[in-house]
C-alpha positions as CSV (number, residue, x, y, z in Angstrom):
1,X,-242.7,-35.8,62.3
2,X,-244.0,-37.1,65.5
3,X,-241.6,-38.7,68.0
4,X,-243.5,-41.9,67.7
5,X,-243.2,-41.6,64.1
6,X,-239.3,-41.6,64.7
7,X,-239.5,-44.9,67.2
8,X,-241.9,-47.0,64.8
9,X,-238.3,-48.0,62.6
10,X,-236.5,-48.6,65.5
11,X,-239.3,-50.7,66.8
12,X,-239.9,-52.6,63.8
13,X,-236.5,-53.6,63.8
14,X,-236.2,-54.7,67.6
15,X,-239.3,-56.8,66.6
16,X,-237.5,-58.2,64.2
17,X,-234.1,-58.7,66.6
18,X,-236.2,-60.4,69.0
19,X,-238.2,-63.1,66.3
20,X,-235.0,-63.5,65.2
21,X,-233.8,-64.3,68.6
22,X,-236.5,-66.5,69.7
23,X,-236.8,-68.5,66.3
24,X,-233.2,-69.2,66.9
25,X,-233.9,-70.2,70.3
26,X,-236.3,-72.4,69.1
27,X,-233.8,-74.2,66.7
28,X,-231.5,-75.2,70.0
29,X,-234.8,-76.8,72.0
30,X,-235.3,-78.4,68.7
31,X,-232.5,-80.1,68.7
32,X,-232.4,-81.1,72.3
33,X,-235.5,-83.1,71.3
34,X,-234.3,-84.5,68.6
35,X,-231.3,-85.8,70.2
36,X,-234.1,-87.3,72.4
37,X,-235.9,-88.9,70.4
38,X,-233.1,-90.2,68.7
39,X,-231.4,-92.1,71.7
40,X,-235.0,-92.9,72.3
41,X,-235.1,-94.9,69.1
42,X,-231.3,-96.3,69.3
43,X,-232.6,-98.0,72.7
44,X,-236.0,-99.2,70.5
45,X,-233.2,-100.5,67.8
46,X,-231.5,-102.1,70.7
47,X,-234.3,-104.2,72.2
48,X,-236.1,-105.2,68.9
49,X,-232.8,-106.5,68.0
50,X,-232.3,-108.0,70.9
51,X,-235.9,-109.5,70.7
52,X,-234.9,-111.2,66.8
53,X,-232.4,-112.7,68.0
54,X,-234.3,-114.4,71.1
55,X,-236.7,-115.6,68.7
56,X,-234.1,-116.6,66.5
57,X,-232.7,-119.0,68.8
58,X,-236.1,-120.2,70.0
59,X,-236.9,-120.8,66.5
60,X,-233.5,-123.1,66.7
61,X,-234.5,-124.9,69.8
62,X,-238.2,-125.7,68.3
63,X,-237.3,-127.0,64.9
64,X,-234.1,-129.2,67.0
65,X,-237.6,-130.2,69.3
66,X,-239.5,-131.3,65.9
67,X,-236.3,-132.8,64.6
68,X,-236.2,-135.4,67.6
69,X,-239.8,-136.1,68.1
70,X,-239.5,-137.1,64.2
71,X,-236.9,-139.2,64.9
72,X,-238.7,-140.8,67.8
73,X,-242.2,-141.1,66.1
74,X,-241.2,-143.8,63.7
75,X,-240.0,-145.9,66.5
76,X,-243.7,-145.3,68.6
77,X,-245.6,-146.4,65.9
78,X,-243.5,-149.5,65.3
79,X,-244.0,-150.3,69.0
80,X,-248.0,-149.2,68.5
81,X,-248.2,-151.5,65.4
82,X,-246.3,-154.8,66.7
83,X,-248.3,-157.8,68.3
84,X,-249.0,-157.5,71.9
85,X,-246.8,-159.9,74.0
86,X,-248.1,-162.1,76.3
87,X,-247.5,-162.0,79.7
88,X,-245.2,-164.8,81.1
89,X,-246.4,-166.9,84.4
């Protein structure tokens, strides 16, 4: 046997060590990002919620808007509809 022959095992399984190593590696940057994106989408969650619940109450403030202007419209087309006065004098 060769001395390189008596290396290649020992090689292989350093090459395998370090794969192991950097695959694992890997795993902890992985989950770095996913924690990013994560708090990433709880501050998404956040605003759209946010956002519903100003449309919510802007919903509330236009149908209380429609409520009085029907409340109001009967009353304009009474005045529209009556005889016109006459001036006095």
């Amino acid at each position: 046997m060769t001395p390189t022959t008596n290396y290649l095992p020992t090689a292989r399984k350093l090459g395998m060590a370090v794969a192991v190593a950097l695959s694992l590696g890997a795993c902890a940057t992985y989950d770095d990002e996913f924690a990013g994106i994560n708090s990433r989408l709880d501050q998404l969650d956040t605003r759209v919620q946010n956002a519903a619940q100003s449309a919510e109450s802007a919903n509330q403030s236009a149908q209380q808007a429609n409520r009085r202007l029907d409340q109001i419209e009967g009353r304009v087309q009474q005045l529209e509809s009556s005889p016109r006065r006459v001036p006095r004098g």
